[in-house]
C-alpha positions as CSV (number, residue, x, y, z in Angstrom):
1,X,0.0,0.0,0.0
2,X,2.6,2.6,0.9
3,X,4.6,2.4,-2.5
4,X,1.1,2.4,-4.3
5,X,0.3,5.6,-2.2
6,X,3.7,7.4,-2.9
7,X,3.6,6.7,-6.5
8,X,0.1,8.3,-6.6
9,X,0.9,11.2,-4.3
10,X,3.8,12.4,-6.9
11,X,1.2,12.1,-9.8
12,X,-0.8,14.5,-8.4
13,X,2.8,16.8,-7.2
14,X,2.0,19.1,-10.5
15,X,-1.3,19.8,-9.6
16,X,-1.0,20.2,-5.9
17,X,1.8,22.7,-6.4
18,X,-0.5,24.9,-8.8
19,X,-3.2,25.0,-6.2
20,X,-1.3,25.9,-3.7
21,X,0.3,28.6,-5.5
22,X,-2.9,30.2,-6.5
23,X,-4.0,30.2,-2.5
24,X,-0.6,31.6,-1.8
25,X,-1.4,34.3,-4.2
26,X,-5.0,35.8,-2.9
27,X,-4.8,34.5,0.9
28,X,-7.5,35.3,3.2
29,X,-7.5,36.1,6.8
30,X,-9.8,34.9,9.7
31,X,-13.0,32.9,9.3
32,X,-14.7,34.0,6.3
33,X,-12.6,32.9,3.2
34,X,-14.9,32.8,0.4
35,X,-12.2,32.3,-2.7
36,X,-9.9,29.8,-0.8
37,X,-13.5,28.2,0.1
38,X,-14.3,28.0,-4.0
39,X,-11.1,27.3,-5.1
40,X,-11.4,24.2,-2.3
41,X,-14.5,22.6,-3.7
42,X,-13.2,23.5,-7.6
43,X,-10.3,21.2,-6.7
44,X,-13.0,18.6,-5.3
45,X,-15.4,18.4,-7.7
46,X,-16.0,15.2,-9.1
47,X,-15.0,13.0,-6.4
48,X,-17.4,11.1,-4.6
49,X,-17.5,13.5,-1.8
50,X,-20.7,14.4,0.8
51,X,-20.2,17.8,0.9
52,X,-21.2,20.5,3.7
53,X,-20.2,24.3,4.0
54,X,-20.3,26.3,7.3
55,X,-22.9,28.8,8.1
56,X,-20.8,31.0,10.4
57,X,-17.5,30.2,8.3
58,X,-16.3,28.9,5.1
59,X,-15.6,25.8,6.4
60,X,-15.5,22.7,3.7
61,X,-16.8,19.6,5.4
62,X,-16.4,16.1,2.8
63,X,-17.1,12.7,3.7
64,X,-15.7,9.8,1.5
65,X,-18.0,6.6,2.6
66,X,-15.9,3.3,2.6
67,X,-17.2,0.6,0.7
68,X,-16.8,-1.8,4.0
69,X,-18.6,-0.7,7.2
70,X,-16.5,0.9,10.1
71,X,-15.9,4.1,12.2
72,X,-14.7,7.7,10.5
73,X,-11.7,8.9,10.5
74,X,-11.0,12.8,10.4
75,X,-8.0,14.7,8.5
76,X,-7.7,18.4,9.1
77,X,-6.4,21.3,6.9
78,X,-6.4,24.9,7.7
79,X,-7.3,27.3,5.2
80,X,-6.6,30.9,6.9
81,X,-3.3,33.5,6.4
82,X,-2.2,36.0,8.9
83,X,-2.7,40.0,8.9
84,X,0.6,40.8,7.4
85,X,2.3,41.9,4.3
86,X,5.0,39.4,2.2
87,X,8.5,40.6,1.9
88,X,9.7,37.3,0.3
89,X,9.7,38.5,-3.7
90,X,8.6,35.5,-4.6
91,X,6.9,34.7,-8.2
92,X,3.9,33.3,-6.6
93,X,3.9,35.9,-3.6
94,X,0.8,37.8,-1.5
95,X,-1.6,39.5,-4.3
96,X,-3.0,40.8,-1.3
97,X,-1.6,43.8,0.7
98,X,-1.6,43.3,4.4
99,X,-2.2,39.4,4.0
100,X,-0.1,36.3,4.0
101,X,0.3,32.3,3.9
102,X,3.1,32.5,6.1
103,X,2.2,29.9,8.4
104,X,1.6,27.1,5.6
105,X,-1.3,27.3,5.6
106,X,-1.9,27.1,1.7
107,X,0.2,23.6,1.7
108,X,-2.1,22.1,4.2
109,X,-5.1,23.3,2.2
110,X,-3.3,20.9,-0.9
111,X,-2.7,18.3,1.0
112,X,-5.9,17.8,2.3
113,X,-7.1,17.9,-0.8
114,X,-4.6,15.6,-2.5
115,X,-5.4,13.0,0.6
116,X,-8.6,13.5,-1.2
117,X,-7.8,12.7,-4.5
118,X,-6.0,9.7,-3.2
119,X,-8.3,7.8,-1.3
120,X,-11.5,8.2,-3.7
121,X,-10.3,5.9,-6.0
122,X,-9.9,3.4,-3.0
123,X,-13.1,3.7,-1.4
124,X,-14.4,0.4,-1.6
125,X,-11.1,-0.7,0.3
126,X,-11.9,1.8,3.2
127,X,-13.4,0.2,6.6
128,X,-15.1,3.3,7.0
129,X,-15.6,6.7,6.3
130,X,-13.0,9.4,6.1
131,X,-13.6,13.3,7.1
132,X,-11.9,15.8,5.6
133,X,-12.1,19.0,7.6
134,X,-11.1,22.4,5.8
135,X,-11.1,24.6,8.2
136,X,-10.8,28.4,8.6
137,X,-9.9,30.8,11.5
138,X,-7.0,28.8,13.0
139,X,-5.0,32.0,13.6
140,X,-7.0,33.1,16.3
141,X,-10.3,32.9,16.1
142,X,-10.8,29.4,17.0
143,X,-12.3,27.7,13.7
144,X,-12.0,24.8,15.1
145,X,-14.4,24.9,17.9
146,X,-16.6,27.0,15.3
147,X,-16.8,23.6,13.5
148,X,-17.1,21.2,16.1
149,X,-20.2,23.4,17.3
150,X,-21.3,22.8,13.3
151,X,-21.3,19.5,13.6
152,X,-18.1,18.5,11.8
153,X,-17.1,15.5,14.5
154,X,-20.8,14.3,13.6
155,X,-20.4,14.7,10.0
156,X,-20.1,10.6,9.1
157,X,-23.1,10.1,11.1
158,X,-20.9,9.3,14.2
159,X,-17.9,10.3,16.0
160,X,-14.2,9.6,14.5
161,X,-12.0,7.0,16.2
162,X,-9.2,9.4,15.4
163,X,-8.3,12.7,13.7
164,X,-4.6,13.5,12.2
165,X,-3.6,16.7,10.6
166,X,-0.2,18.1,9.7
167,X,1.7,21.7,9.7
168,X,4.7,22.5,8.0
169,X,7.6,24.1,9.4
170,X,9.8,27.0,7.0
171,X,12.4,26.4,9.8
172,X,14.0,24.2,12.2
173,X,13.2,20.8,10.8
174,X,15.2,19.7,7.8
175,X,13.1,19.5,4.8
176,X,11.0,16.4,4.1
177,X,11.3,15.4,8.0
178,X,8.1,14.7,9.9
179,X,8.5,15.4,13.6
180,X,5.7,14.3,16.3
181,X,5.7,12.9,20.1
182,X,3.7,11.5,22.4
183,X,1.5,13.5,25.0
184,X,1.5,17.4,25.0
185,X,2.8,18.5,21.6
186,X,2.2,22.3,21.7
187,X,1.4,24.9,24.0
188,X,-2.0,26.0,25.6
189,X,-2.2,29.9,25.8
190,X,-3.8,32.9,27.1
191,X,-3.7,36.3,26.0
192,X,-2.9,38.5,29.4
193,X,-4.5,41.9,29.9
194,X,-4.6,44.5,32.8
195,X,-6.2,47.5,32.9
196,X,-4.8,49.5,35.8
197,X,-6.8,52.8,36.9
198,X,-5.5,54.9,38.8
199,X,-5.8,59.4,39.1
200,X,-4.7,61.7,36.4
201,X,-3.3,65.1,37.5
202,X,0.1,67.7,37.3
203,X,3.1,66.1,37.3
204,X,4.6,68.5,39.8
205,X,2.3,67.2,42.7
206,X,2.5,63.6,42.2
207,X,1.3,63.2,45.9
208,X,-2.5,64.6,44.7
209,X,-2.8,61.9,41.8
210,X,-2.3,58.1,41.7
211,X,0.1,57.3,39.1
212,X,-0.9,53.9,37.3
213,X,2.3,54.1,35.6
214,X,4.9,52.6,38.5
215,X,2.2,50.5,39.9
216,X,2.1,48.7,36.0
217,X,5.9,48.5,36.3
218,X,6.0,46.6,39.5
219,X,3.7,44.7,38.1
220,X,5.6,43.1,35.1
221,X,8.1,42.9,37.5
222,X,6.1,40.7,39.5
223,X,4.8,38.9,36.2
224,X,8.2,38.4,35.4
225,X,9.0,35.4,38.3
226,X,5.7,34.1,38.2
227,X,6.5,31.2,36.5
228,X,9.8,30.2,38.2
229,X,7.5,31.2,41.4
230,X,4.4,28.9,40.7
231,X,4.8,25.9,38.6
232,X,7.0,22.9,38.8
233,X,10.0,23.4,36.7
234,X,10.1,20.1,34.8
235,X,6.4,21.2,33.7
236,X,7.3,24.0,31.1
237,X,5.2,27.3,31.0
238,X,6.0,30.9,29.5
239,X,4.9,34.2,30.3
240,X,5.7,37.1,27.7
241,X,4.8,41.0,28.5
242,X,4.6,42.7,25.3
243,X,3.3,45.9,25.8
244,X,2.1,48.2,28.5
245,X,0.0,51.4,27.0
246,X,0.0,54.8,29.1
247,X,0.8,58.5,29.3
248,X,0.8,61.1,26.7
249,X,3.2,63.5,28.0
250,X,6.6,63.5,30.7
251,X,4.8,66.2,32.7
252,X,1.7,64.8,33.0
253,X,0.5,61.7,35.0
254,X,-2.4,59.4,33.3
255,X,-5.2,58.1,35.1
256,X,-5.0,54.5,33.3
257,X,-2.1,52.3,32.1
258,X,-3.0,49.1,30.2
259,X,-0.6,45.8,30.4
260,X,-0.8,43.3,27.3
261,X,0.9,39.8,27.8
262,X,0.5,36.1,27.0
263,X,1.4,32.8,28.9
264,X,1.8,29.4,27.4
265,X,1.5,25.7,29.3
266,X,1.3,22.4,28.5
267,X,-0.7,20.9,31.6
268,X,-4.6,22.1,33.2
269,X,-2.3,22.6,36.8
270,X,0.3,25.0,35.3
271,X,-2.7,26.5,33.4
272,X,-4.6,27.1,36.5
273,X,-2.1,28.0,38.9
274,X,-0.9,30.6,36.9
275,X,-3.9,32.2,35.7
276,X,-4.7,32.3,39.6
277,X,-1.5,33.7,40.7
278,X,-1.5,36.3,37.8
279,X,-4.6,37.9,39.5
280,X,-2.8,37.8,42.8
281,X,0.3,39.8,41.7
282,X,-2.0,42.1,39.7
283,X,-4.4,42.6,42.4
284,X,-2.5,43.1,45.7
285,X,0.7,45.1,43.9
286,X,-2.6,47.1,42.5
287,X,-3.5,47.6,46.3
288,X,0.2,48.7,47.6
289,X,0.2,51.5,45.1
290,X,-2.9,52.8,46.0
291,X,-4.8,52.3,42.3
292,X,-7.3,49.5,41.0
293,X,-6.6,46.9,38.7
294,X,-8.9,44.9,36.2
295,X,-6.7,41.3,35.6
296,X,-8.0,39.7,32.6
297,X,-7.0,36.1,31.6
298,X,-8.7,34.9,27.9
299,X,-8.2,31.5,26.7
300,X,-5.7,31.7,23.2
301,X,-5.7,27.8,22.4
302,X,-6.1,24.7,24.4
303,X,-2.6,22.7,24.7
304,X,-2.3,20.3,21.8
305,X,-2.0,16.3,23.3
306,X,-1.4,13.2,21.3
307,X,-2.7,10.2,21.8
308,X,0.1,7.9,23.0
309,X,-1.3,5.1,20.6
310,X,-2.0,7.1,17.8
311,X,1.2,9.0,18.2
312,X,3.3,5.8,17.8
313,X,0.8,4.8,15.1
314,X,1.6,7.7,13.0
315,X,5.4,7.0,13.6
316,X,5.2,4.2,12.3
317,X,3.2,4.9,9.3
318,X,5.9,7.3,7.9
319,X,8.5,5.0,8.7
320,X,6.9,3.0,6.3
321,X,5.7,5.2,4.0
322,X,8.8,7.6,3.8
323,X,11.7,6.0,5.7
324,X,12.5,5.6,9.5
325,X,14.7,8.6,8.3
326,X,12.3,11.1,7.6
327,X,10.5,10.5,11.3
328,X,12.1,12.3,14.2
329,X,11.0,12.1,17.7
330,X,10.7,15.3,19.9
331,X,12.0,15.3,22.9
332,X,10.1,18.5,24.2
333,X,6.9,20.0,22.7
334,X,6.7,23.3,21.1
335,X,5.6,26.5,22.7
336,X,3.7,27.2,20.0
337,X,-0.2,26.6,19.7
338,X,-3.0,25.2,17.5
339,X,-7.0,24.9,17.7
340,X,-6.1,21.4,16.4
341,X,-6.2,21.1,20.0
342,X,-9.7,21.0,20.4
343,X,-10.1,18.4,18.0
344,X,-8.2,16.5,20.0
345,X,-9.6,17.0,23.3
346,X,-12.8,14.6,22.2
347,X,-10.8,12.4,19.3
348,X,-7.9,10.9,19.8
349,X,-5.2,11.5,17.2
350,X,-1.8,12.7,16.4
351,X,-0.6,16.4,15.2
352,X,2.9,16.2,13.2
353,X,4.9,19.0,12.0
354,X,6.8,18.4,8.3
355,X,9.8,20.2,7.7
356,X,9.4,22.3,4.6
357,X,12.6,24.8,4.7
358,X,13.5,25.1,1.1
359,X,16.1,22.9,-0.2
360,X,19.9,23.9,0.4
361,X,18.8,26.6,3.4
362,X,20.0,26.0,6.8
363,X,17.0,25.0,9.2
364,X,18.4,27.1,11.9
365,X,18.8,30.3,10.2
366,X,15.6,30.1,7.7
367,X,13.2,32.8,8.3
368,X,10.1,31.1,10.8
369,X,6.8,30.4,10.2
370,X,4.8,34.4,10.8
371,X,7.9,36.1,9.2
372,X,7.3,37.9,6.6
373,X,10.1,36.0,4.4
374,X,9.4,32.7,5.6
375,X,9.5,30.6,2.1
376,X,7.9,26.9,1.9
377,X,9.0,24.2,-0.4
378,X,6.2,22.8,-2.9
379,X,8.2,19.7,-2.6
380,X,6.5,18.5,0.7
381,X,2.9,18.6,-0.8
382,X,2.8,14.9,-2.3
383,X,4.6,13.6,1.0
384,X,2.0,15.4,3.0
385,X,-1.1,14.1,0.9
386,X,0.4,10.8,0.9
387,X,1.1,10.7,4.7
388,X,-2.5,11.4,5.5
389,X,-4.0,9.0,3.3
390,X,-1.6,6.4,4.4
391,X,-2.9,7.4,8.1
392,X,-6.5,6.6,7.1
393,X,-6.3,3.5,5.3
394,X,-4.3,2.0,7.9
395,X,-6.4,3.2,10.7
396,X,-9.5,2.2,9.1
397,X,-7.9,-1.6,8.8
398,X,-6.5,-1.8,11.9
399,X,-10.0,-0.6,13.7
400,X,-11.6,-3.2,11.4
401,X,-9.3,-5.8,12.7
């Protein structure tokens, strides 16, 4: 099956690299992507696919019945680019000022579609259905949940016995390397705010106001140790302060100050203990300084876990497919997040990252994923489609075994 699979993958290389191409060119942004949405079911059309769109998104939902009874299986692609301009001078760059595929976005999209292509022809092999979830709003505004509340886990008629879904990497991994682990794969994260209110007046009589200004200071100080003050250090966490808003002039003292952060975890007891202990330090260092403060945690992204099973499962599928090679096995996860994650808080599965750093550039010096000169390689896109219908074949046998 695997060398059948690979073969078939690389016919459809030509096609996958134009489609991804012509997303790369007019990329959309958040949850309502109405071309990438029809240029999605163009590149469908004519399989035997069960299609459903979104009604509060342009989400694509297709389900490819098997031709033997058994459980779904879901496969996820993002669709969505992020607020920002392309610098890379690419032929095939951003059409679009102030928007970009430079998470990867676009190669996910093909993928997902090419896993399409791949396992139509095979349907009457499948033990069971297959779900192909195209989904938008990843960056932020939590498409994934949007989808799940649409039904998308119910989309087969009943629940998936596991979901998979890759995301390429313009950095760090060499290209053509999948990378996955067991347990906590990325980051959970909040976004941080505090509003901190305090008395406006003359800066000469500082003794007649309340200055929020050193009150915010001590409190990113205080922010600052939280985490070596509050969580276990072999259970990772970060807290970032990026921005604190306040003032308009040196001689005159504001009456509010407003502190922007973000903290990152990877288990529900760093999570809570240092959402609580954030509203401690904000709170009573508020209180010493004489001004009132509004702590204000909102949920990001849940952490991303594997399965254990399914993690190993995937392993060994590329190993197969692509070479033991081409898999490498984190050792930690990565601070970064994904609403993948709430996939796979009700299906088991397995998230992978594929290096895609263009050919003869260093990993470790490539521009990263959300830089506006972060390149991808096409050459990934048949590996990708490949790997994920290789993912559902086998899981679909081995659940029917």
């Amino acid at each position: 099956m695997s060398t059948s699979t690979s073969s078939a993958a690389e016919s459809l290389q030509v096609d996958l690299v134009e489609l991804r191409r012509a997303l790369h060119a007019e990329p959309e942004v958040g949850l309502q992507l109405p071309r990438t949405q029809r240029r999605v079911l163009d590149a469908l059309a004519g399989l035997p696919l069960e299609i459903t769109l979104g009604e509060r998104l342009s989400s694509v939902t297709a389900v490819l019945r098997g031709g033997r009874p058994g459980p779904p299986v879901l496969l996820r692609g993002d669709m969505d680019a992020l607020p920002m301009t392309e610098r890379t001078g690419s032929a095939h760059a951003s059409r679009i000022d102030g928007a970009m595929h430079s998470c990867g976005h676009d190669l996910h999209t093909a993928m997902l579609v090419g896993a399409a292509h791949l396992l139509s022809p095979r349907r009457e092999e499948l033990a069971g259905d297959v779900i192909f979830m195209f989904q938008p709003g990843e960056e932020g505004c939590d498409g994934a949940g949007k989808m799940i509340d649409e039904g998308v886990l119910e989309a087969a008629g009943r629940r998936p016995v596991a979901a998979y879904a890759l995301h390429v990497l313009s950095s760090r991994l060499p290209n053509g390397v999948f990378a996955s682990r067991r347990g906590p794969m990325l980051a959970g994260g909040d976004v941080l705010k505090v509003g901190v209110r305090g008395k406006g007046g003359h800066g000469s009589a500082p003794h007649l106001a309340r200055n929020p200004i050193p009150a915010a200071c001590a409190m990113v100080g205080g922010l600052q140790a939280l985490v070596a003050d509050s969580v276990d250090p072999f259970d990772p966490a970060v807290l970032t302060i990026g921005a604190i808003h306040s003032g308009t002039a040196g001689n005159i003292i504001p009456d509010q100050a407003v502190i922007e952060g973000s903290l990152r975890y990877f288990s529900p007891e760093a999570r809570d203990a240092l959402r609580d202990r954030f509203r401690q330090v904000c709170l009573s260092t508020a209180l010493a300084h004489g001004v009132e403060a509004d702590p204000e945690v909102i949920e990001y992204v849940a952490a991303t876990v594997n399965d254990d099973a399914e993690a190993d499962f995937a392993a060994e599928v590329v190993g197969d497919l692509h070479g033991t090679n081409r898999f490498h096995a984190l050792e930690h996860p990565l601070t970064a997040g994904e609403d993948f994650s709430r996939v796979l808080e009700q299906i088991p599965g397995a998230f992978l990252m594929l290096g895609a750093c263009p050919t003869g550039v260093d990993p470790a010096k490539a521009p990263e994923n959300h830089s506006p000169y972060a390149v991808f390689d096409d050459g990934c896109l048949s590996d990708g489609a490949a790997l994920l219908a290789e993912l559902a074949v086998r899981r679909l046998a081995r659940t029917e075994a």
